[in-house]
N, C-alpha and C positions, 0 to 999 in steps of 0.2 A: 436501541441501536447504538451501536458502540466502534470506535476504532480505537486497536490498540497495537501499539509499535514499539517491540522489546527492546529493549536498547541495544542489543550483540546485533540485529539486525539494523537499525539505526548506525550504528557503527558501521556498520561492513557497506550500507550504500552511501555513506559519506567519504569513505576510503576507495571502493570502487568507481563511485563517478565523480570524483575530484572535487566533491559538494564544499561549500563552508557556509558556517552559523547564516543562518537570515535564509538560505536558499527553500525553494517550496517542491515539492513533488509528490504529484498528481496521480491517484491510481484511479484508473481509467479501464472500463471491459473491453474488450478486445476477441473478437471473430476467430476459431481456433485456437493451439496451446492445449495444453494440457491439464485446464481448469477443470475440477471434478462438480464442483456445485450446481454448476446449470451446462447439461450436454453439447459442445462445440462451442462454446465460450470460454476467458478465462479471466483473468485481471492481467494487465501491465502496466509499467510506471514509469514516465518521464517527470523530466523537470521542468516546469511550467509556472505561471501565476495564475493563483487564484481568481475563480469569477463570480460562484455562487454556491461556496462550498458546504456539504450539508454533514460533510463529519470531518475531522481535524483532531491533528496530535503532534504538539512538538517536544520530540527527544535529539539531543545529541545538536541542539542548536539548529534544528532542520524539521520543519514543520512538512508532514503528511496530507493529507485531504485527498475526500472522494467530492466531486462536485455531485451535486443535487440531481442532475439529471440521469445518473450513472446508480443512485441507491438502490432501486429497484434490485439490483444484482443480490447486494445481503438483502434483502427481504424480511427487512425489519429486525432483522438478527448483529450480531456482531462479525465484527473483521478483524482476526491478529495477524500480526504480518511478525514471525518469528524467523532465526536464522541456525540453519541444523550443522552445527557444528563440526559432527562425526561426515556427513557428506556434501560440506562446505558450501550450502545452497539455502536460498530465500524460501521460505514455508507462508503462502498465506490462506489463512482458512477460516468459513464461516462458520459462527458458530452461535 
């Protein structure tokens, strides 16, 4: 099980929520959206403090994490959280 957070996407959520170095955010499941992995779910992400987190990645001076109780969602698989350039949008996908 793996997280991993490209840095063009790191980039773009430190530019879009006014983040700087040291700050934590939290991707967390969420009821609805447009998440394809598991049907009527999907991931969202705020900025939070960690509590027991069970994957983590820091790029771009801003550390990621899924808490523990939320892994269930990748299912033992991995999470990239890439950013698509051509349609200016966060991509995150198990895999």
């Amino acid at each position: 099980m793996s997280l991993v957070v490209e840095q063009a996407a790191a980039r773009w959520y430190k530019e879009q929520m006014g983040l700087t170095d040291g700050d934590n955010l939290r991707i967390f499941v969420r009821l609805g959206g447009c998440g394809s992995y598991h049907s009527g779910l999907s991931l969202g992400i705020t900025k939070d403090e960690p509590r027991s987190p069970g994957l983590n990645q820091t790029v771009e001076g801003i550390t990621f994490y899924m808490e523990n109780d939320n892994l269930w969602y990748v299912d033992n698989k991995g999470l990239r959280i890439s950013f698509d350039e051509k349609n200016e949008e966060i991509l995150m996908n198990v895999e």
